[in-house]
N, C-alpha and C positions, 0 to 999 in steps of 0.2 A: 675857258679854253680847255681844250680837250685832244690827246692825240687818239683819242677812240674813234673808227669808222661813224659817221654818220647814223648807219643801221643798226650800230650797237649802241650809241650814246643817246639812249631815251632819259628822258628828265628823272625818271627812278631810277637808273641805274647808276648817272651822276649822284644822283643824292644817295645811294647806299656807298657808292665809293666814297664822298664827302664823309660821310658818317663814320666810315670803318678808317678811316684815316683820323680821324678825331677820335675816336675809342684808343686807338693805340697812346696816342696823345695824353690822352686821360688817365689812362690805364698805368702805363710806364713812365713816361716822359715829365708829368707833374710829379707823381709820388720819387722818383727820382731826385727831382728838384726839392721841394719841400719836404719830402721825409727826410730824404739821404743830404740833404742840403750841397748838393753836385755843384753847383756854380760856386761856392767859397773853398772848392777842394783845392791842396795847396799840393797836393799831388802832379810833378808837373814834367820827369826824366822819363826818358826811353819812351817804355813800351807800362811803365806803371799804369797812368791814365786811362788806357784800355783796357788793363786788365781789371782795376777796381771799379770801373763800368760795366765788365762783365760779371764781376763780385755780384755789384748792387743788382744786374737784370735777375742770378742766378736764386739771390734771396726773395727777390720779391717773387718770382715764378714757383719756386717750392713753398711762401707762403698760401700763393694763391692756392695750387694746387691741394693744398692741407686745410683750404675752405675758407683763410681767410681774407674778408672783404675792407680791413682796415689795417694796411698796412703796419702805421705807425703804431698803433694798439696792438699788433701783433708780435713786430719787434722789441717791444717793452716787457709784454709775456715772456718770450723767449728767452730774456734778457735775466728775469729771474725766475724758471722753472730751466735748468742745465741738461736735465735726465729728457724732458720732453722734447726739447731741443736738438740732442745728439739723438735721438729716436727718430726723428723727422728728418734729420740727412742722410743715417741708416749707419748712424754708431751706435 
């Protein structure tokens, strides 16, 4: 099901939207979960919760941006090289 017009909803344009909804999925939403291990967070008053969501999206988007394509392998890096690290936030 589809609220797309008829004349816009061709079987390829369903399926790139299909796809570009699952990239995101992939992209964010898994590494989120299994890097950041998001579902055991005991993070749970006010407005914390959304803020350490935005923490997790902000990290993963200035790793991506910095080339890297394995998350967890990256925050490891970072993890112990300090100088490389505040260079890449822009301290």
């Amino acid at each position: 099901m589809s609220s797309l017009p008829a004349h816009t909803a061709s079987p390829a344009r369903l399926l790139e939207l299909v796809r570009g909804h699952w990239a995101i999925e992939n992209r964010v939403h898994y590494v989120r979960d299994r890097t950041f291990d998001e579902d055991r967070s005991q993070v749970r008053k006010r407005a914390a919760p959304q803020l350490m969501a935005s923490l997790r999206n902000l990290a993963i988007s200035l790793l991506r941006l910095a080339g890297a394509t394995n998350i967890a392998a990256a925050l490891r890096h970072c993890s112990r090289h300090g100088r490389e690290t505040r260079r890449l936030i822009g301290l």
